[in-house]
C-alpha positions as CSV (number, residue, x, y, z in Angstrom):
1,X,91.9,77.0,98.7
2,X,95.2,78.8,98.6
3,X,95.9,81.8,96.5
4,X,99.0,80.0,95.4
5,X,96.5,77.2,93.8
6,X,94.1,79.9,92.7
7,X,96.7,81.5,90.5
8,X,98.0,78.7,88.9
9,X,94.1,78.9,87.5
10,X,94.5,81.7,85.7
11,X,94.2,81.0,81.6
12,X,95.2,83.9,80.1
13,X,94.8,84.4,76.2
14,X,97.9,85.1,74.3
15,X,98.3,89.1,74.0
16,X,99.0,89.6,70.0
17,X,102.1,91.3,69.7
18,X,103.1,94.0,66.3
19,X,106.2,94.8,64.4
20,X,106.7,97.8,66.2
21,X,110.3,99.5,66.3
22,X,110.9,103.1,67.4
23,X,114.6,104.7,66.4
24,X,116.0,106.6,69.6
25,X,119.5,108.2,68.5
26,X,120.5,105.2,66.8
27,X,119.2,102.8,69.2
28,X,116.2,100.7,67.9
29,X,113.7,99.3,70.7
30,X,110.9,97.3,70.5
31,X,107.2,97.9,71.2
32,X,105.9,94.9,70.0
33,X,102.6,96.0,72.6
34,X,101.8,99.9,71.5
35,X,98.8,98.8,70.3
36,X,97.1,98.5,73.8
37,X,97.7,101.7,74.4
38,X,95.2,103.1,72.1
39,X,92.4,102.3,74.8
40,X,89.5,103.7,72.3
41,X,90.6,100.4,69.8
42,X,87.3,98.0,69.7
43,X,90.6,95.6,70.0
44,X,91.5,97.1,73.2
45,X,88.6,97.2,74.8
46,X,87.6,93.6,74.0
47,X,91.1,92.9,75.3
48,X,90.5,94.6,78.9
49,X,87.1,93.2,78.8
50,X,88.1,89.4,78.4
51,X,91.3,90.3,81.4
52,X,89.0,91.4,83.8
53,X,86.5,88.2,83.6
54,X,89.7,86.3,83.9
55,X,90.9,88.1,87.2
56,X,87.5,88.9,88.2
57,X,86.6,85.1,88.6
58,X,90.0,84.6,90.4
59,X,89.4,87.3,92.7
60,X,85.9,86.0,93.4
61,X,87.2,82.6,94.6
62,X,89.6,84.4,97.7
63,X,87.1,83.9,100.7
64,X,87.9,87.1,102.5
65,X,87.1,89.5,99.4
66,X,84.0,90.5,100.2
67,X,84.4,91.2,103.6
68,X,87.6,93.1,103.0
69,X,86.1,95.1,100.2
70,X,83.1,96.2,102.9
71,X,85.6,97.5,104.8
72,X,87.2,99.7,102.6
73,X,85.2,103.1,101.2
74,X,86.5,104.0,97.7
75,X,86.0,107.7,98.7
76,X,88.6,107.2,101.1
77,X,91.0,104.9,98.9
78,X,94.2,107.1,97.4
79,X,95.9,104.0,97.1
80,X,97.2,100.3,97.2
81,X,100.6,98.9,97.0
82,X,102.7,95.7,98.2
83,X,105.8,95.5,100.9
84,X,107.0,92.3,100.6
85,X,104.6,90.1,101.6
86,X,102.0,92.8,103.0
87,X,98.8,94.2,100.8
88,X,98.8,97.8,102.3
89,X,95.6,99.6,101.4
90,X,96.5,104.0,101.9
91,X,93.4,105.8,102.8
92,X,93.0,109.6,103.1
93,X,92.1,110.2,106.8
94,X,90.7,113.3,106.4
């Protein structure tokens, strides 16, 4: 199965959004999603929980995972990031 069909799997729940305006020298922006930044929220955290079984069972489906994530030691992982069309995984040498 292609990651292009796995994606278009994903179901995720509509994220609640607030009335929340901030005033910056006369210019008014919206935050309608400051809520999920308070990460201690019982809201929050049942928020992150139910987006991680929704990726989490994506990301179970991609054959290769498993193997790929045996091959890379956390202690070693500073970070990940995408170039175009490349997943490049940085890992302290040292």
């Amino acid at each position: 199965m292609s990651l292009l069909t796995l994606s278009a799997q994903l179901k995720y729940r509509v994220t609640v959004k607030a009335d929340q305006t901030d005033n910056y020298l006369g210019t008014i922006v919206a935050d309608p999603y400051r809520w999920l930044e308070n990460d201690n929220s019982d809201y929050t955290k049942a928020r992150v929980k139910e987006q991680n079984m929704v990726i989490n069972a994506y990301l179970d489906q991609i054959a290769y995972r498993h193997e790929l994530k045996k091959r890379i030691d956390p202690q070693k992982l500073i970070g990940i990031c995408w170039r175009n069309v490349l997943l490049i995984f940085l890992l302290r040498i040292l």
